[in-house]
N, C-alpha and C positions, 0 to 999 in steps of 0.2 A: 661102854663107858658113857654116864650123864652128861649133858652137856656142863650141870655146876662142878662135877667132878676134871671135866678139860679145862673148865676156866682158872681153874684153881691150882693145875698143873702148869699150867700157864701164868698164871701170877708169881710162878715159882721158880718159873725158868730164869736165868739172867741171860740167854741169849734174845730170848725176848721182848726180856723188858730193857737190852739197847736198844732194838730194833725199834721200838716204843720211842722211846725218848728221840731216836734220832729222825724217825719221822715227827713228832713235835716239835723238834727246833726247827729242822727242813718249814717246817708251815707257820710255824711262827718266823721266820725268814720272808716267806713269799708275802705272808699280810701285812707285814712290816712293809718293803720295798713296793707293793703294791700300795700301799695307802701313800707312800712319798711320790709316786709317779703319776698318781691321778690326783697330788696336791693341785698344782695349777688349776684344773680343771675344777675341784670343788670350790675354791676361791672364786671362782668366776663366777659359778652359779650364784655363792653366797651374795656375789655383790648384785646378781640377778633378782637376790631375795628366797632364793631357795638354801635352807640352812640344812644340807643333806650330809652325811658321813660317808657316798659313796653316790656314785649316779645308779646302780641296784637301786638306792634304798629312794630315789625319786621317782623310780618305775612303782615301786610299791606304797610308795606313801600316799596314794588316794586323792590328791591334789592335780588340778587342772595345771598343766608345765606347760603352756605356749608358750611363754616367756622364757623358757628355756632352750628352746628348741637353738635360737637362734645359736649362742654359745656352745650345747652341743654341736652343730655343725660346724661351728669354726674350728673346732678341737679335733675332730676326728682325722681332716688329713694331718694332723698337727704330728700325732703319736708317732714317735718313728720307731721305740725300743720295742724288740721282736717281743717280748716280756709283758710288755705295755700293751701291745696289740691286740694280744691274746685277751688279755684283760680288759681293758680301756674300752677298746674296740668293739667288740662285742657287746658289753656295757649300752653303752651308746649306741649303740645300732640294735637294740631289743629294747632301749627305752622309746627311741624315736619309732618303735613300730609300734607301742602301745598307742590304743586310741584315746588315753587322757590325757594324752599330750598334744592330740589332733586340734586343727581348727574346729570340727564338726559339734565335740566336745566341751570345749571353752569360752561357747560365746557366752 
């Protein structure tokens, strides 16, 4: 069997395409309730002056964050939801280990 011939058995199945769907909701679920649980936290930076949609997107966005730092630190023991921690947490703790967030970086 092709692999365009499996895919095509598979667009055909309907057990697979719940399976499909209900892994989309499932994830649209988590980025939903994630972006509400890391609201606090991006308010903060905003008012830091960082206009970011996620503390990911501050690690990547190529901009000197010293001025961040502070704010992440205050948040991190903050997160208590097990949900949150996973996320949030992490988050924060891989942006604060980049070095464009470092002093050495931002003078």
């Amino acid at each position: 069997m092709m692999a365009a011939d499996f895919a095509a058995e598979l667009r055909n199945d309907p057990d697979f395409a719940a399976r499909k769907h209900q892994f989309y909701e499932k994830r649209q679920g988590e980025i939903q309730y994630h972006g509400i649980t890391a609201q606090p936290v991006l308010d903060e930076l905003r008012q830091a002056g960082f206009d970011v949609a996620s503390v990911d997107e501050l690690r990547a966005s190529g901009v000197a964050y010293r001025a961040a730092i502070p704010v992440l630190l205050k948040w991190l023991p903050l997160i208590s939801d097990p949900d949150s921690q996973r996320v949030n947490r992490s988050d924060i703790v891989s942006t604060m280990g980049e070095t464009k967030g470092s002093a050495s970086s931002d003078s």
